[in-house]
N, C-alpha and C positions, 0 to 999 in steps of 0.2 A: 215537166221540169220547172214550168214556170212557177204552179203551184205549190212545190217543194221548196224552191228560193224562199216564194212566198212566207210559208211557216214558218223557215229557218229563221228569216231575219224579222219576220215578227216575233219569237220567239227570244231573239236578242235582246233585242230593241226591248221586249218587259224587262229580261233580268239585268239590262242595265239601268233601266230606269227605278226598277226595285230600290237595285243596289243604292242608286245616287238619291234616294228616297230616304232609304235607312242612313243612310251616312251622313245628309246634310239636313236630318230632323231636328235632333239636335243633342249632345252630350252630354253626359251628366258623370258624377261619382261611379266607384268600381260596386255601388252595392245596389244601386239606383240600374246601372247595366245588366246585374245581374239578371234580377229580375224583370227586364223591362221594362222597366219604367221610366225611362229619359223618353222614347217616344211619345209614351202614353201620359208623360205631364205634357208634352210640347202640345198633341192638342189637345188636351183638356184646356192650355193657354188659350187655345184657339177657338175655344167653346165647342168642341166636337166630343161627344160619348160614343167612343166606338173607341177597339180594340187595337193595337197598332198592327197586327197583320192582316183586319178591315178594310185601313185603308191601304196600304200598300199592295193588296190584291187587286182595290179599285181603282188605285192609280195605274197598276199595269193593264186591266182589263179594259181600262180606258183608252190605254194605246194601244192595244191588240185589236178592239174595235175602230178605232181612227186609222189603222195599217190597214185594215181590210177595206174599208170603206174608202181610201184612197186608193190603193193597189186596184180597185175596181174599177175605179173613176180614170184613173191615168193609164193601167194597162201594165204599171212597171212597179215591181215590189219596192226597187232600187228609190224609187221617187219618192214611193209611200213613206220608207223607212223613215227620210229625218223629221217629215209633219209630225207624224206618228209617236215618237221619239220624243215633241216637244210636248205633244196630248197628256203624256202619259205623267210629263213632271206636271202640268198646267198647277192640278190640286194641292203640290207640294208649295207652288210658288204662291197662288190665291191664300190656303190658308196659312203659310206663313207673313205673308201681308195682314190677315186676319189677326191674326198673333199678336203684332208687332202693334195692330192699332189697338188691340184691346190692355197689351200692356201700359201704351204711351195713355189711353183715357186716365189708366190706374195712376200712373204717375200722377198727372196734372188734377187728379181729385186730391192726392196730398196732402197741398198747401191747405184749402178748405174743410178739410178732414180732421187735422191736427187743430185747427182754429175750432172745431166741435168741441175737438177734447179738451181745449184749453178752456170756454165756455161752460163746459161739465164741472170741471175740476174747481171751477171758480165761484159754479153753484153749490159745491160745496158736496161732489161727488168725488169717489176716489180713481185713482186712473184706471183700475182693473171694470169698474161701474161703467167708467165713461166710455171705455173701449167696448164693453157690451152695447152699452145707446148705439155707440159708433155702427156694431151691428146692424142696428135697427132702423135708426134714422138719417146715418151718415149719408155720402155723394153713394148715388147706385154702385160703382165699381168696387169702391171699397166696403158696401153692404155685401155684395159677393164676394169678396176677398175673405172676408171674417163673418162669413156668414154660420161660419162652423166654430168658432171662437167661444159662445156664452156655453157648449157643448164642452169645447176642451179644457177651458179654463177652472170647471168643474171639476172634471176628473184630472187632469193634469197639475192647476195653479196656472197662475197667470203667465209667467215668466214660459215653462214649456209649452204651453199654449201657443207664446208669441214665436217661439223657433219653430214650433211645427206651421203656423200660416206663411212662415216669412220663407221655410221651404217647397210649399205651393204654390206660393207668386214666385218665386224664383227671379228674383229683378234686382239690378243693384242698389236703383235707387230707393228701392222699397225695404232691401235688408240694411242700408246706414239710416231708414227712418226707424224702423223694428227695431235694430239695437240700440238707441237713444230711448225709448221707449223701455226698453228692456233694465237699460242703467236707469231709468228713472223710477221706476215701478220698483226695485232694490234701495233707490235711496230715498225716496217718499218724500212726504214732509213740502215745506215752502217751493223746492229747488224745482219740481216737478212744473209749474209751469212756466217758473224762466228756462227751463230745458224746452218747454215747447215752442214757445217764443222765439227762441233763436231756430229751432228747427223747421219750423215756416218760412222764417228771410232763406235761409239755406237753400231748402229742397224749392223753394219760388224760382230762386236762381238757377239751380239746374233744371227743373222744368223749361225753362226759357231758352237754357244754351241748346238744349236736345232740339227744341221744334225750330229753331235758326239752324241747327246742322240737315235737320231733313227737308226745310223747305230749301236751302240752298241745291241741293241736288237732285232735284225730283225730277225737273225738267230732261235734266242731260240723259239720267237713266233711261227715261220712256223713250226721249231719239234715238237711245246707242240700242237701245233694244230693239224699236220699228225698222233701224237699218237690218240688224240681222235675219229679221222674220221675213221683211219683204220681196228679197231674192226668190225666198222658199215657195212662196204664193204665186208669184210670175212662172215659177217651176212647174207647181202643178197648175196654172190655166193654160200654157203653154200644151200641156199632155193630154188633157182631158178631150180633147178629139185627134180621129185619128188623122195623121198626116206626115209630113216631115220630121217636123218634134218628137210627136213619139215616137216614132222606128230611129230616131237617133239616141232615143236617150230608154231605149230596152236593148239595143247593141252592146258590144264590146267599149267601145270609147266610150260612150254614154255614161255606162258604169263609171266608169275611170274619173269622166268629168264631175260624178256626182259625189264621188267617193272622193276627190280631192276639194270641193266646195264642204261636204259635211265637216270633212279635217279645220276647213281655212273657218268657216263658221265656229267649230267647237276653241278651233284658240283664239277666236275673237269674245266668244263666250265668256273665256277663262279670263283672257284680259279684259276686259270691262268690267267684270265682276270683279275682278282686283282692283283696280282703279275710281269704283264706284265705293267699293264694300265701307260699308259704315263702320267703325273701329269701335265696334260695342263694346264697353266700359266691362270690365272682367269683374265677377262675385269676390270681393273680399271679406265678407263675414257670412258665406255659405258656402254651399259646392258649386265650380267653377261651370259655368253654363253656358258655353260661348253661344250667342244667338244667329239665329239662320238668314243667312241673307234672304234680300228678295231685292 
């Protein structure tokens, strides 16, 4: 029986983690859903090549492995579940962190980015030219960003060109830099680097407000988060030999006590993560892409 609990609730314990995998990767358009690919841009943000039911296999297979190897250790499936449970999200949360810092590099290359083009433009190249250099010799992030750009802009023109990279970064502040870019490149001419000009002071600015809103919060996060995990860890040293503790907590109350600690955990979960969640700035000149917490 015990062995059967075992699978049961290891078995859970993947397809909810699956579930909250798929659902909090991250959103896109109805056409982008269709085909999958709202997860499989989120990490391609994250710089991973791999297929989005890749990982979500390995994210569950990773808490299927952490339940067994708990449920081992402790003697109690019950125990194993909620370690197990957090195993299995760990790589949603890691590389949605990843994400979020490869996004914010992109951003804060911008500023120095646009001052390239401005540079270019002033040598007396055009801005479609200059955004190829941009390419080549620009800030790293944004050499990845448009590293496919001296490609499209060939077969496309410059202007679809710039909608199709600005729907690959997927960032807000990177589609109000793309669409000034976009009116600039249609209206040529002098105006093109007083456009840029002003879009450097601009985007300077919100680069700055963004890394003041996450350095303000960073600390709190990482406490409200060591409170919740550290219960769970005294849980399993407690059980990992035999004695008192464990024959309390593979009983009937046992259960109960553990089964109302995951509940009291999972709404504390929920609220901190409300109260923490960054109120990431919503896509107004692409598809609406709300970003993943971490």
């Amino acid at each position: 029986m015990s062995l059967l609990a075992a699978v049961v609730v290891g078995a859970c314990c993947a397809l909810v983690a699956r579930t909250l995998v798929e659902r909090r990767g991250v959103s896109s358009s109805w056409g982008r859903r269709r085909f999958g690919g709202a997860l499989e841009l989120w990490l391609a943000q994250a710089g991973l090549s791999m297929r989005p039911y890749q990982f979500v296999a390995g994210s569950s297979l990773a808490g299927l492995l952490a339940f067994a190897a708990a449920a081992l250790v402790t003697g109690s499936p019950f125990v194993a579940a909620v370690p197990a449970f957090a195993v299995a999200l760990l790589p949603r949360s890691y590389f949605g962190r990843r994400r979020g810092a490869r996004l914010r590099e992109l951003q804060r290359a911008w500023p120095d980015g646009l001052r390239d083009l401005s540079a270019s433009i002033t040598a007396g190249h055009s801005l479609t030219q200059a955004l190829v250099n941009l390419a080549d010799t620009g800030p790293v992030p944004l050499r990845v960003a448009f590293a496919s750009f001296p490609r499209l802009t060939r077969m496309l023109g410059t202007v679809p060109a710039l909608e199709v990279i600005k729907e690959e970064i997927a960032d807000p502040t990177s589609d109000r830099v793309i669409e000034v870019l976009v009116l600039a490149s249609e209206r040529g001419g002098a105006v093109v680097r007083n456009i840029l000009d002003d879009l450097v002071v601009t985007t300077t600015k919100d680069v700055k407000l963004l890394e003041e809103i996450e350095s303000d919060g960073l600390e709190m996060k990482i406490n409200a988060r060591a409170v919740l995990v550290m219960p769970w860890l005294v849980l399993v040293a407690l059980t990992i030999r035999g004695g008192a503790f464990r024959d309390f907590y593979r009983s009937g109350g046992g259960v109960v006590v553990i089964l109302v600690g995951a509940g009291l955990s999972a709404l504390g979960a929920l609220w901190i993560g409300r109260l923490g969640r960054q109120h990431e700035e919503q896509r107004v000149f692409g598809a609406a892409e709300p970003g993943v917490a971490t």
